[in-house]
N, C-alpha and C positions, 0 to 999 in steps of 0.2 A: 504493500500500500504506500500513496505515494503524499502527502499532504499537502496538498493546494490553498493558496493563499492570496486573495485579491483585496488589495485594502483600496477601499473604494470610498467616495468623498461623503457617503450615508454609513455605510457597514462594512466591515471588514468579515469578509465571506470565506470561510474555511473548511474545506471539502476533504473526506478522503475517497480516495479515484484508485481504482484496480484495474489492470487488463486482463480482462477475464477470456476467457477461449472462445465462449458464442456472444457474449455481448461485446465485447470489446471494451474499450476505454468504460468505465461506468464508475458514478459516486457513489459509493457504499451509504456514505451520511454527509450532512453539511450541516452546520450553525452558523447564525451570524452573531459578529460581535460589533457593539456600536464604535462607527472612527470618532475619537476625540481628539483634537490637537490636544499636543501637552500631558496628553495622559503616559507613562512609565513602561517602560517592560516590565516590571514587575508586576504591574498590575493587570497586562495583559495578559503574563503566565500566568495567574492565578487564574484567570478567564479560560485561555485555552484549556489550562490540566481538567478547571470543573469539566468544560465541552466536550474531552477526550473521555471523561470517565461516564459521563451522562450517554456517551456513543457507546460506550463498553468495547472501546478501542484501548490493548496494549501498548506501550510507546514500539515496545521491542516489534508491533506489526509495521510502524510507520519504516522503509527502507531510506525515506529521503523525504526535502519538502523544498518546492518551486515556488516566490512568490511575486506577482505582479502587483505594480502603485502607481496611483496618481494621485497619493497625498504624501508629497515627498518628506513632512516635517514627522511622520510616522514611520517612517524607511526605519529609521535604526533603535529604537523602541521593540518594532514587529522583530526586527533581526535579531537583536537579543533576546527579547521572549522563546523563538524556535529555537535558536542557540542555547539557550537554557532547559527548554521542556525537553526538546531530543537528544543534545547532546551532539549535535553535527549545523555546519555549516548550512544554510539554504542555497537556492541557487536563484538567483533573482534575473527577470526576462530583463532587459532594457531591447532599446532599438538595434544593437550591435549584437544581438541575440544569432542564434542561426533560426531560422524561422519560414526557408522556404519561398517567401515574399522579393519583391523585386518592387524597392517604392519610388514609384513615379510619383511624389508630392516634391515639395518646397524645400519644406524641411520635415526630417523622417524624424529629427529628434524631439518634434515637438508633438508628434502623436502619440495621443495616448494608447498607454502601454495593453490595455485593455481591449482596447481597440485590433492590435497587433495580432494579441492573443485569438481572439474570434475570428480574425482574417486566416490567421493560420490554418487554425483547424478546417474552416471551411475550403480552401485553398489544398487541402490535401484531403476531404474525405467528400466533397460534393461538386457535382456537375459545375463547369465555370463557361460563363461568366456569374459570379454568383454576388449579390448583396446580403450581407449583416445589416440586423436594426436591434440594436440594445437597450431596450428601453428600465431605466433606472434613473439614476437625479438628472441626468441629461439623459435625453435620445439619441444614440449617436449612429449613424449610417456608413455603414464601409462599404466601396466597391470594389469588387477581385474580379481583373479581368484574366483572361485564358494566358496559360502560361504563368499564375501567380503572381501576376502584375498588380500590387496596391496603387487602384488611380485615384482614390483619395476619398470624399463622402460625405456626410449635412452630419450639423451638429443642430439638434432642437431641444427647447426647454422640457423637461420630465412632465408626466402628468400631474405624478404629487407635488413639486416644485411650482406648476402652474398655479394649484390649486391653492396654494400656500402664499405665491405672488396676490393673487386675485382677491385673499381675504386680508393682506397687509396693506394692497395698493387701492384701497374700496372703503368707501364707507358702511356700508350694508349686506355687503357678503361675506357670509360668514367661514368660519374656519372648516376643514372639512376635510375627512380621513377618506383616502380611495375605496371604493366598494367599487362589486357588480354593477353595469345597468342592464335594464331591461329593454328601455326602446329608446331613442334617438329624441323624441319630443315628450322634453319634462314638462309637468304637469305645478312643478314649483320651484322654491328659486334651487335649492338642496340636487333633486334631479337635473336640471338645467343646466348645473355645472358639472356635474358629474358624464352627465353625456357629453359637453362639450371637452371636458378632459380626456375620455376615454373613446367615445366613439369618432370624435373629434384626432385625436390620435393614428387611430384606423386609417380615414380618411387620409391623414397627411401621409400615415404609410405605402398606402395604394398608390396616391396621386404621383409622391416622391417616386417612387420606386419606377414606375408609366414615362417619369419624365427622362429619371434612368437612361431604360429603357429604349428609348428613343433615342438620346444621346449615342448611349453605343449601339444600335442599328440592331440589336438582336435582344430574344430574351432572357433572361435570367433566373437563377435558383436564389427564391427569397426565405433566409431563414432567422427566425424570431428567436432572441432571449431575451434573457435579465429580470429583473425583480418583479418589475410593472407590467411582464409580457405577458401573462395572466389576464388581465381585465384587457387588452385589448386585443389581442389573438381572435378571441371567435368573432369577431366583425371584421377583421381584415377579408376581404372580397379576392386579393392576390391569392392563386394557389402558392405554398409558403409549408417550410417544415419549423413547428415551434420546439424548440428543446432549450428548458431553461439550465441543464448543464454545459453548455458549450464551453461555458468559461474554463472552470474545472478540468472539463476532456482538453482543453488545448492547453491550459499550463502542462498537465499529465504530459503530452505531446512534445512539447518545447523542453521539459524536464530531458525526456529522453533523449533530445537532440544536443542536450546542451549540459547532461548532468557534469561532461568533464574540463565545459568553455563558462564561466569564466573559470581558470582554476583562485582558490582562497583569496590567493595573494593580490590578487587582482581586483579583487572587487570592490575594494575603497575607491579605484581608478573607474569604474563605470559608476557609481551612487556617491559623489560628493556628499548627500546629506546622512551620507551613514560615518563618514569622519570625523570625529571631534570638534 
């Protein structure tokens, strides 16, 4: 078992992932833990060992652990914590990763590393040209064209972050947790926004992906994760594969490509914020 690690700018997402013989890549269990700047390693060992023991995972099952960030002032916190709870180095994804990809952006350093992750896997296990949409605090859109070309992709506000903007930037609308909907025209203001974040979502999925689409002259393999992909997956109209493991199965993936780049010595030189 291999333990996966995405600290993400809501939750810090901690999976263990086995390559099993007929499933393949698969997460055995996941927990999240909340990302807080400033918060310790120590206090996120004590978080991870409860989540290990609550999973009735042995450390001695974990063989290694791979983790991806885009909240760099947590980088060296998270590293000491799995340095601690395992007892072994992690091996962390950056851009200079081996990863399969060939990025045709701007700058490759400043995509998130999340993003990378999801490109990858799909890049090596799905029909291309193929788009990612990851819907969690941002929505974020990757395109993989043929041959594992990353041509780049939309970044849009979260559903819950919308919902969250709406009731701070407003006088009258209120605060409001993501749920279910049921139909596209609410009946008051509670529904209204709810279908506007979620089905409203959908839509921006379809339309983006259509305009895609057109862009590169052919069509594509649409596949849906991340936290939020839940409440809008069944209105998405695009045929689309939803697996909110992706993340997980591509560190797993990238682990393997890469458990012996960077080696120890080296990895202050790719995570400046894991230095002193």
């Amino acid at each position: 078992m291999i333990l996966t690690v995405d600290i993400g700018n809501t939750t810090v997402c901690v999976c263990g992932v086995e390559k099993r013989e007929a499933e393949g890549h698969t997460a055995v269990f996941c927990t999240k833990l909340e990302t807080v700047p400033g918060k310790d390693g120590a206090a996120y060992k004590a978080e991870l060992r409860d989540a290990l023991r609550k999973a009735d995972v042995e450390i001695g099952q974990i063989e290694g652990a791979v983790v991806s960030s885009v909240v760099p002032c947590l980088n060296r916190p998270i590293h000491a914590c799995i340095r601690a709870v395992l007892g072994r180095e992690p091996v962390w994804i950056t851009c200079q990763s081996k990863t399969g990809l060939k990025m045709d952006v701007e700058y490759p350093e400043k995509v998130g590393v999340d993003r990378i992750v999801d490109a990858a896997w799909v890049a090596a296990n799905c029909p291309l040209p193929a788009v990612t949409v990851d819907l969690g605090t941002a929505t974020t859109f990757n395109v993989i064209d043929e041959g594992g070309v990353f041509r780049g992709g939309a970044i849009a506000v979260g559903m819950a972050t919308g919902l969250k903007a709406l009731a701070a930037k407003t006088a009258q609308l209120p605060e409001l947790r993501l749920d279910t909907v049921d139909s596209a025209i609410g009946k008051n203001t509670e529904a209204c926004m709810e279908s506007g974040a979620v089905i409203g979502a959908a839509a921006m999925i379809d339309g983006l992906v259509a305009r895609i689409e057109q862009e590169l002259g052919k069509p594509v393999t649409l596949v849906l994760t991340g936290g939020m992909a839940r409440y809008a997956e069944p209105f998405c109209t695009h045929p689309h594969i939803y697996d909110p493991q992706l993340l997980a199965k591509g560190l797993m993936l990238l682990y393997e490509w890469n458990v012996e780049r960077p080696a120890p010595e080296k990895i202050w030189l790719l995570l400046p914020a894991l230095r002193a």
